[in-house]
Backbone bond lengths (Angstrom), bond angles and torsions (degrees), N, CA, C in turn:
res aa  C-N    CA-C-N  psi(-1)  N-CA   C-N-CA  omega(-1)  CA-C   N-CA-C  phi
1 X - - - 1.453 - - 1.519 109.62 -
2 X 1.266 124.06 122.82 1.452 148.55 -173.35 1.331 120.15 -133.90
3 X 1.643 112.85 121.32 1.322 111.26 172.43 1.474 114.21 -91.14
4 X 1.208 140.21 154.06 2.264 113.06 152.85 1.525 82.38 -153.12
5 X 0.989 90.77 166.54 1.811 121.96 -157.26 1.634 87.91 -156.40
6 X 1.397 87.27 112.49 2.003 112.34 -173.44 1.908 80.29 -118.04
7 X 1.424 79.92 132.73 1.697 88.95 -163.62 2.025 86.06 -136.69
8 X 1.130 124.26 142.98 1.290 156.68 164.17 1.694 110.65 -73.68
9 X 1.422 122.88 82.91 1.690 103.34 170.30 1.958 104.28 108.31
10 X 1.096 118.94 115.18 1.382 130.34 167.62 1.659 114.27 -22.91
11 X 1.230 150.15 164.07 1.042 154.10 125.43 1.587 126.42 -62.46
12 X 1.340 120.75 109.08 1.289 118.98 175.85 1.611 119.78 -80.60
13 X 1.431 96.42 131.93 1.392 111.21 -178.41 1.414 142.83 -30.51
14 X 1.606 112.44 -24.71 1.572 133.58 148.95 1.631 103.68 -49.60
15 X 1.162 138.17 -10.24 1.445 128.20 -143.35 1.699 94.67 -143.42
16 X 1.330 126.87 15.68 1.978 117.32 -124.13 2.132 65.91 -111.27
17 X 1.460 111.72 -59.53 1.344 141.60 -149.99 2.040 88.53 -50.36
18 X 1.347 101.81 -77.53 1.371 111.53 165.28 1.412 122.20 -34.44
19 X 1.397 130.52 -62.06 1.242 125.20 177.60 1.445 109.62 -46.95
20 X 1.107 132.03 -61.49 1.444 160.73 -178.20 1.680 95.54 -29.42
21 X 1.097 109.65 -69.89 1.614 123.50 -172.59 1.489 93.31 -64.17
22 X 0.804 149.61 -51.08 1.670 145.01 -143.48 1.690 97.90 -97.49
23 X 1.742 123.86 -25.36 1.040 116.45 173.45 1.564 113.34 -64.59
24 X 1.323 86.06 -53.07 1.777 110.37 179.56 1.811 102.99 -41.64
25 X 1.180 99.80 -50.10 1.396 98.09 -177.92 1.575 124.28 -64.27
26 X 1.178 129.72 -55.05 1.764 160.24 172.26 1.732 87.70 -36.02
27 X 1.982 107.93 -65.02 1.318 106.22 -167.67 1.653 111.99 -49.52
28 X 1.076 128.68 -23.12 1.483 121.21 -172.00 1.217 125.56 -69.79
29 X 1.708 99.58 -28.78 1.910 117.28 170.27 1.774 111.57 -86.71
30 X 1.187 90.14 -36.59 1.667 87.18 -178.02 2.089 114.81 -173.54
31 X 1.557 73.38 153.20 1.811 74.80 -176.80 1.429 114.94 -40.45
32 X 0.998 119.32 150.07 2.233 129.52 -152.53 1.713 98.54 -147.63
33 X 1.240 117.19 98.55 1.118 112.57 153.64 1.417 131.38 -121.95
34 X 1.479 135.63 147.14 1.454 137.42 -165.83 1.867 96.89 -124.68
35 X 1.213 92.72 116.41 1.433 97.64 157.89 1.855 135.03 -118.82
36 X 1.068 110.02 100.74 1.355 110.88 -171.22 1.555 129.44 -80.98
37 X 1.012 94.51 117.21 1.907 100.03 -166.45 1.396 94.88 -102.09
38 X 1.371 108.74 144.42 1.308 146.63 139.66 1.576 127.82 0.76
39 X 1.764 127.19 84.35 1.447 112.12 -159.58 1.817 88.31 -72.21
40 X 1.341 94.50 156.97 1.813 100.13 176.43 1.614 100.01 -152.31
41 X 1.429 110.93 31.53 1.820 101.86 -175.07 1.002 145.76 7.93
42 X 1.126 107.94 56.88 1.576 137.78 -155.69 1.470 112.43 -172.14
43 X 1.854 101.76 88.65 1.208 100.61 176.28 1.383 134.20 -45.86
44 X 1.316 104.96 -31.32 2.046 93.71 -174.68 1.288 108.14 -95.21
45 X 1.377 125.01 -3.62 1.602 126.41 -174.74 1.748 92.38 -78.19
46 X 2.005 114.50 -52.59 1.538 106.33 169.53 1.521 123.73 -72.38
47 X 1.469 115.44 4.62 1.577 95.51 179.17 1.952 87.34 -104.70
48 X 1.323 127.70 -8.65 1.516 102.05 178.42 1.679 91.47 -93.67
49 X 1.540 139.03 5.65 1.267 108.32 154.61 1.477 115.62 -109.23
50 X 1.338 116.74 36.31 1.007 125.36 179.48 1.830 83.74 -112.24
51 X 0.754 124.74 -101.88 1.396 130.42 174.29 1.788 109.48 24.33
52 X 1.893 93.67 -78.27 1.024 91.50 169.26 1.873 152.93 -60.10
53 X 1.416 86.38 -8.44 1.298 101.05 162.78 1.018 149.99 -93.45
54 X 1.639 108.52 2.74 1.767 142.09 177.13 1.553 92.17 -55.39
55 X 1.112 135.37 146.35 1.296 138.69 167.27 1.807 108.98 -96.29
56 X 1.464 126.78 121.18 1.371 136.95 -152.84 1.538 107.20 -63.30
57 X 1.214 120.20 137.41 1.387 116.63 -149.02 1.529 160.17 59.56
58 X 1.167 90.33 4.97 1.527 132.57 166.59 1.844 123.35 -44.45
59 X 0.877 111.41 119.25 1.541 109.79 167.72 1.356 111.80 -67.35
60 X 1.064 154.17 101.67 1.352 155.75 170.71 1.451 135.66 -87.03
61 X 1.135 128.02 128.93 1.689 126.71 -137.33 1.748 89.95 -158.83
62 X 1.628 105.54 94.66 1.548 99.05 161.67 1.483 123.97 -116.38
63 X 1.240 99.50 143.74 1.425 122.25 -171.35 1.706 105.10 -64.40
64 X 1.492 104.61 103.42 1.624 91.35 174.06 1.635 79.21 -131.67
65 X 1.313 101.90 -179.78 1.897 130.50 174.98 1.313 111.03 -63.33
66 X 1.877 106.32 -38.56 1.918 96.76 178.62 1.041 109.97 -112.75
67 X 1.264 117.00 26.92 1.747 117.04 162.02 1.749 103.99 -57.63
68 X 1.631 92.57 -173.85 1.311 98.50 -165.35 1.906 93.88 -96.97
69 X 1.312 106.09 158.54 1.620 107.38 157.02 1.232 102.13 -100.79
70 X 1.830 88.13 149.96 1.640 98.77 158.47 1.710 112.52 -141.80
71 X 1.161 121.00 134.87 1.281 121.92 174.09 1.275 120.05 -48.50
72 X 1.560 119.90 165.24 1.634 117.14 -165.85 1.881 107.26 -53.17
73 X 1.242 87.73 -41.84 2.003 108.15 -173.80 1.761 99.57 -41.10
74 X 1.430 89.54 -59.59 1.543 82.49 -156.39 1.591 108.46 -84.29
75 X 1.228 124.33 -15.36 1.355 130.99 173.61 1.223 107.16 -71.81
76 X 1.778 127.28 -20.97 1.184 106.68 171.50 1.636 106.61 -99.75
77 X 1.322 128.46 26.87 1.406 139.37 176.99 1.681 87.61 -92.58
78 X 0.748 103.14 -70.00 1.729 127.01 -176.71 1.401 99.69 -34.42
79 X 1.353 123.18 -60.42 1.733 113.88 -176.72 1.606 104.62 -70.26
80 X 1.347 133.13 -44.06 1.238 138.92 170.86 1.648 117.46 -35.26
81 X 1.168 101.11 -67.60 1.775 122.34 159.23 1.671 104.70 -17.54
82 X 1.563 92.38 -80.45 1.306 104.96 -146.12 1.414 126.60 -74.83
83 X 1.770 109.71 -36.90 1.452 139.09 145.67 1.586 101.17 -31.15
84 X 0.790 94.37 -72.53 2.270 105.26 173.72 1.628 94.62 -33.39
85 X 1.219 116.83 -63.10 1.822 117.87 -134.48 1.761 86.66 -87.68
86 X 1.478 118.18 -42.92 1.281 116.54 -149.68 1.541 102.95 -120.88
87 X 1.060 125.00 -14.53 1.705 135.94 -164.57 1.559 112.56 56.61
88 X 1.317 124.83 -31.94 1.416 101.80 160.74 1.882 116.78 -121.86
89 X 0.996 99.61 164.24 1.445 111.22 171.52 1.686 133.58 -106.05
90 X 1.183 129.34 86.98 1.748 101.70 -147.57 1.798 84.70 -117.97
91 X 1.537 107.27 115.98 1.211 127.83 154.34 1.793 124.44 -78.14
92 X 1.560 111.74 129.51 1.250 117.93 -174.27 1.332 114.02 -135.97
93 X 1.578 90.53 131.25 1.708 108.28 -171.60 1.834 110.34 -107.82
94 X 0.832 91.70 118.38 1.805 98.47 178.10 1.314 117.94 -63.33
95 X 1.620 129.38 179.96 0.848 140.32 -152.48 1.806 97.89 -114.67
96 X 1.186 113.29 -174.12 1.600 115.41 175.09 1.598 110.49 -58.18
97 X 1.008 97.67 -46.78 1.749 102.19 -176.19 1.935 107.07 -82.80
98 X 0.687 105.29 31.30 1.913 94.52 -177.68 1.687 115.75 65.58
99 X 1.175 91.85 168.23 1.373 97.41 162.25 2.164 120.34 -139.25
100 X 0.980 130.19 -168.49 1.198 107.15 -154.41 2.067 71.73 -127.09
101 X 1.697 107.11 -164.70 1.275 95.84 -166.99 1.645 85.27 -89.40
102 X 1.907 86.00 172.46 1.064 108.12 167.50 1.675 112.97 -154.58
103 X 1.404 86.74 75.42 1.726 121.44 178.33 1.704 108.69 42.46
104 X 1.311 114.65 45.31 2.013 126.06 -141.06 1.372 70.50 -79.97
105 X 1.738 128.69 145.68 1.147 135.86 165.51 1.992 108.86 -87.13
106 X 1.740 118.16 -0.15 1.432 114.60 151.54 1.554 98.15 -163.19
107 X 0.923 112.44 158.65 1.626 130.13 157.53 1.432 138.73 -113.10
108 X 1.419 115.48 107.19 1.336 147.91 -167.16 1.221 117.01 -77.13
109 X 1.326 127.69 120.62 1.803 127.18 162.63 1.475 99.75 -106.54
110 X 1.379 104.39 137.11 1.340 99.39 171.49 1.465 101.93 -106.50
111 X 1.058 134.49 -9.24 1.683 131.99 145.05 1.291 131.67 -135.53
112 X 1.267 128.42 175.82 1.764 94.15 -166.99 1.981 90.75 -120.44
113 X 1.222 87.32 65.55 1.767 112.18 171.64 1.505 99.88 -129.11
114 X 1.117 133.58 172.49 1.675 152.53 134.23 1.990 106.17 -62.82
115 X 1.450 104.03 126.55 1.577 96.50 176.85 1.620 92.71 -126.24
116 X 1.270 120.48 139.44 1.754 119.36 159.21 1.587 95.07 -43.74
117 X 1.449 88.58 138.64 1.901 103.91 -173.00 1.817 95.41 -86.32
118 X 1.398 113.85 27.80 1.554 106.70 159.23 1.687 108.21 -98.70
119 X 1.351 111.13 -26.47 1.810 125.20 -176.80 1.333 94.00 -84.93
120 X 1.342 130.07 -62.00 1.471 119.40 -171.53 1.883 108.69 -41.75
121 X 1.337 103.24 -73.18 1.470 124.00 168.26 1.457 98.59 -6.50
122 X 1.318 110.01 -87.20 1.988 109.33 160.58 0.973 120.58 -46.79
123 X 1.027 142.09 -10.34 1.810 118.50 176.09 1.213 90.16 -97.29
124 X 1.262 125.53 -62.55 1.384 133.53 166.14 1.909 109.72 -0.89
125 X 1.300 112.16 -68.75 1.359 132.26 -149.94 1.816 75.53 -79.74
126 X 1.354 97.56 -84.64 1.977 88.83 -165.31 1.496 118.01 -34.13
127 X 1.393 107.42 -14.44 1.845 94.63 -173.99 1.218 114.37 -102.63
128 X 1.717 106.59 -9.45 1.735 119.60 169.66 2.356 97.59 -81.56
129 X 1.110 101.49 -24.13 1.734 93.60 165.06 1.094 103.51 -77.35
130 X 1.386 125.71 -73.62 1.628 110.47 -158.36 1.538 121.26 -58.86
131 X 1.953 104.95 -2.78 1.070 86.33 -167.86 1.418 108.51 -86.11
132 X 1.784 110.38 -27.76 1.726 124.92 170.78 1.604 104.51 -39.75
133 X 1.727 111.72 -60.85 1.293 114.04 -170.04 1.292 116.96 -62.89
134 X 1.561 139.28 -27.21 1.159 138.41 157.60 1.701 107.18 -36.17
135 X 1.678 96.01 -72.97 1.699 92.24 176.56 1.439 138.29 -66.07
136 X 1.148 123.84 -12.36 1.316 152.33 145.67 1.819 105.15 -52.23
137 X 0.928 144.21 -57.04 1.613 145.44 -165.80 1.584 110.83 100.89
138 X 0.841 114.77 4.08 1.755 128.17 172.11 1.040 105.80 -17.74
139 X 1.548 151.82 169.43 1.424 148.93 117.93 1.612 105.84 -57.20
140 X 1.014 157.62 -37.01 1.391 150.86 -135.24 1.597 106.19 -53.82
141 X 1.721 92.53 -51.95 1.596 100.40 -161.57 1.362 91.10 -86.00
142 X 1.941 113.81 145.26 1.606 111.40 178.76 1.344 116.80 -140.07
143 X 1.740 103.55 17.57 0.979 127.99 170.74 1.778 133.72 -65.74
């Protein structure tokens, strides 16, 4: 079981403290990796190095605006599921300019706004914890 979060663009340092904690956290349920690619404003130049960075066999889940929502419940059904079916899960967040597909087996909004893919990235990460700790029996989630 493998998480990775293919992310579009560096993390800025206002944001460094948060990431940090939420990695720390994720790692306790399951292997957590972040890979940060290269902004190049140019959607298809970042979706063919996005592409290449899908890990082979992968469940794939990208974060666009008209993806679907899902509440904490079922998003943590969804990692349960899929971890099960596929052993990893690799979520991908685009860059300022979008990205085009990259064969994503679903597509996720985590609001039905546009967020700088440094805030998504975080919501992203806390809702991939609460969603472990949901399945885990955690207190976190009290929903």
């Amino acid at each position: 079981m493998k998480i990775v979060l293919i992310v579009v663009g560096k993390l800025k340092t206002q944001f460094k403290e948060t990431d940090d904690f939420f990695q720390k956290r994720i790692k306790i349920y399951s292997p957590f990796e972040v890979i940060e690619l290269k902004e190049r404003n140019d959607p298809a130049l970042e979706t063919e190095s996005i592409i290449k960075s899908i890990p082979s066999n992968s469940f794939v889940v990208a974060l666009r605006e008209t993806g679907k929502c899902l509440d904490s419940l079922a998003f943590s059904k969804l990692l349960e599921q899929k971890l099960a079916d596929f052993g990893t899960i690799c979520f991908v967040i685009g860059g300022a300019y979008g990205f085009g597909s990259v064969n994503e087996n679903l597509s996720l909004s985590i609001a039905p706004w546009t967020l700088p893919h440094q805030l998504a990235r975080i919501n992203l990460m806390e809702q991939i914890y609460r969603g472990l700790s949901i399945l885990n029996g955690s207190n976190y989630h009290h929903g």
